[in-house]
N, C-alpha and C positions, 0 to 999 in steps of 0.2 A: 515248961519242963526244962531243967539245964542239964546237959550231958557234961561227964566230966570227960569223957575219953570216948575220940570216935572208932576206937579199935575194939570198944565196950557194943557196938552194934552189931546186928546180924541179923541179916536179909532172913525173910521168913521161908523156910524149905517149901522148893512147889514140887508137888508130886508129880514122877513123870514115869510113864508104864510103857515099855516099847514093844511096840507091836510087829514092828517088820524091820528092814532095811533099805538101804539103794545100794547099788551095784559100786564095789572098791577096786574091780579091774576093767579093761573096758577088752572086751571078751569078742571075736571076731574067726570068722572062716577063713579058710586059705583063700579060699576063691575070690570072696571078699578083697581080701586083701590083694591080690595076683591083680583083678581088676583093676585096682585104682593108680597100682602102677600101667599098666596095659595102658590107661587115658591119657596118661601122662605121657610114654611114645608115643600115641597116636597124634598127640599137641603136635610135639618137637616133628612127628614124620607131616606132617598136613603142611605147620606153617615153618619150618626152618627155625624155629626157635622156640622158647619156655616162655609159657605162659601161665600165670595164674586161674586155673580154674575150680569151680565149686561144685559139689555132689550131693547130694543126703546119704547117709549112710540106713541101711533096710537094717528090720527085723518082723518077726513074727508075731504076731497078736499073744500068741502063747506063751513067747520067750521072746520078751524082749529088750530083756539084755544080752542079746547074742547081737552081733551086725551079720546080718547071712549075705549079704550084697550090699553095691553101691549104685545108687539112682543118678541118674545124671538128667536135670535139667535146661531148660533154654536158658544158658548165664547171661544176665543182666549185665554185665558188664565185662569181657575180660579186658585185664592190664598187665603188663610187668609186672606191676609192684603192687597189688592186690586186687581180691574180689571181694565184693558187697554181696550184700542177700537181698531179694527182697520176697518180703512177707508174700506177694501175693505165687509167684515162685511154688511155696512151701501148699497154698491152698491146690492152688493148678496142678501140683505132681499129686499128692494126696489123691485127687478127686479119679487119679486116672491107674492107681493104683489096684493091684485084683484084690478081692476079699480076703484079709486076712493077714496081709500084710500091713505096715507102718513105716513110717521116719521114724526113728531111734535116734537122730543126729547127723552131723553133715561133718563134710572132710573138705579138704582146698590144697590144693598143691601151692609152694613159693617157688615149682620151676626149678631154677639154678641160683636162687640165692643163697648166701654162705648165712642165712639169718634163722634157725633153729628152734621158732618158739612161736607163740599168737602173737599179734602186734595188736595194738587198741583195736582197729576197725575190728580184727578175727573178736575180739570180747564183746563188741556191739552185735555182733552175728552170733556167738553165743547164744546171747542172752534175746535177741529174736527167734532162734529154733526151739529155746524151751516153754516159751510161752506159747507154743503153736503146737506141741505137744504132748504138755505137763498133761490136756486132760485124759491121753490117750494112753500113758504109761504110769500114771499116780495108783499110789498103792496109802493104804493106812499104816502109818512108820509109829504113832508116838499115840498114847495117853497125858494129855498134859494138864494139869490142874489151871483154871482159871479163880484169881483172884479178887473177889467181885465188892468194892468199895458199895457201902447202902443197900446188903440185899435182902429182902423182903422175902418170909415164909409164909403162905397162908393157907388154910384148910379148910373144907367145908367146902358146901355145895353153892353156897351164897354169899358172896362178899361187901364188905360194907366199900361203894366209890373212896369213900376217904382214904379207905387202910391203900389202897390201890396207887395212891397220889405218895404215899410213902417210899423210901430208897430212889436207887437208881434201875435195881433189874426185881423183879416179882416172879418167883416161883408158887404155884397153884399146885397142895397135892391135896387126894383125899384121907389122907391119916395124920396126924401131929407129926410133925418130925423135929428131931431133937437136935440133929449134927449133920449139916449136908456139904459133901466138898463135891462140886461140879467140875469135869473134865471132859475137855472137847478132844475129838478126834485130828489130829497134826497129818495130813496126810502128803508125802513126798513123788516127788516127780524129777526125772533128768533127762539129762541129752547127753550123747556123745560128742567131743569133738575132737577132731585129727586134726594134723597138719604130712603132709609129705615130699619129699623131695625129691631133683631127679637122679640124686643120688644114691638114692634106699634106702633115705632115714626116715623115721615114721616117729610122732610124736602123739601123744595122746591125753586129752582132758576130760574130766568128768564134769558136767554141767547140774547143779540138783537144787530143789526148790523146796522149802517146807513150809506149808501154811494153814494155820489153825481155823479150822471151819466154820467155830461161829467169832472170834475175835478177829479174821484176818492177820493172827501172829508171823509172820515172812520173815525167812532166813533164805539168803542165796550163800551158794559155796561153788567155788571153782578149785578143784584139786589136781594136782599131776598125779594119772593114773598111770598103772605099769599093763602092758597090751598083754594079752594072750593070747596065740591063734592057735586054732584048733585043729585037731588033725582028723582024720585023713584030710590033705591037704591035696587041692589040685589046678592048673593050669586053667587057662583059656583055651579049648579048642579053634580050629580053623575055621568054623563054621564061627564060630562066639566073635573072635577077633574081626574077621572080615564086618560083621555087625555091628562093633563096638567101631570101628573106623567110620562106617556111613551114621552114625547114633552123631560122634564127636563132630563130624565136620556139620553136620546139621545145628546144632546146637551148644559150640564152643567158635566162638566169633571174634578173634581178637580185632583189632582196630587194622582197616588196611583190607581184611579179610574179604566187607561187602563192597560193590560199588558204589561211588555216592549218593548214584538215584535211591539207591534202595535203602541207605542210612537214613535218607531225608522223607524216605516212609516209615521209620521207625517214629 
């Protein structure tokens, strides 16, 4: 066949039915929020100086696209100039989590740098919190039509092996069918992720996943969300803070922090 004009072409329309959404602000508590600056003096008061540290950000089985709190972790590594995740980190806190809560996402302070955004490492940690997870927060977002090159319709209760060795996918019903469009369920997953300063600047990404259940269709998207924190809004008590102090120094290590013996049992 010879095309005179490839502006004469057009893609065949796939039908797409939307079933839900994902979250286009990243939605969070005062307290939430209060805390994760709270960590962040408690760095600067421990060790005399800013340090990059990492948290998960909580929510609720129920809703969870809220962050109600922030988890804080044994950090894997702190440094000046960033922090890494590691996967097993994300299993370890989970496991010690009360019922009914989740990770929603993780936040990381840059300290006192004048640098305002994710840096590659923050997008490699992304995209390891979402896969850790997608399966606890995925909802069904899309109707999507699949386009199925050789496919085979057959009816009856008894099939000839031949017909069988025909196309590429074989649909089995019991009535003749005339016209069949098959659509798989798209179902979508996110993460939150922050960055903050010790300044008081708070930056915020949406992390989200969509993939098609029996094609494995994958889309990843990283958006700059806009934050909203919710009110009534409240502080850290004396009681909270005094415990967030012995929580940080247990488990925010910057380099220098341990003595050697103890490094060289790490």
């Amino acid at each position: 066949m010879r095309i005179k004009k490839l502006s004469t072409l057009q893609r065949p329309t796939v039908l797409e039915v939307p079933l839900g959404s994902l979250p286009e602000c990243v939605r969070m508590t005062g307290y939430a929020r209060n805390k994760a600056y709270a960590i962040s003096a408690a760095v600067r008061e421990l060790y005399g100086e800013s340090y990059e540290w990492y948290g998960f950000t909580l929510g609720e089985e129920e809703r969870p696209e809220v962050i109600t709190d922030i988890g804080l972790p044994r950090n894997a590594a702190n440094l000046l100039q960033y922090a890494r995740l590691d996967t097993a980190d994300l299993l370890a806190f989970q496991e010690n989590l009360r019922a009914g809560r989740l990770i929603n996402g993780w936040i990381h302070s840059h300290g006192d740098l004048q640098y305002h955004g994710f840096s590659p490492v923050d997008e490699t940690n992304h995209r390891t919190v979402l896969e850790y997870v997608a399966s606890k927060v995925r909802r069904p977002v899309l109707k999507r039509e699949i386009r199925i090159d050789g496919l085979t319709v057959l009816w009856d209760t008894v099939w000839d092996p031949e017909e069988l060795k025909k196309g590429t996918v074989t649909v089995l019903t019991d009535a003749p069918v005339g016209r069949a469009r098959i659509l798989e369920t798209v179902y979508g997953s996110f993460c939150f992720a922050l960055v903050i300063g010790d300044a008081g600047w708070m930056q915020s990404q949406i992390v989200t996943k969509r993939r098609g259940i029996l094609t494995g269709w994958t889309i990843y998207g990283t958006t700059e969300a806009p934050l909203e924190v919710l009110e009534p809004s409240r502080g850290l008590t004396d009681v909270e803070k005094e415990n967030l102090m012995g929580e940080v120094q247990r488990k925010i290590r910057p380099p220098g922090a341990d003595p050697p013996e103890a490094m060289e049992r790490l």
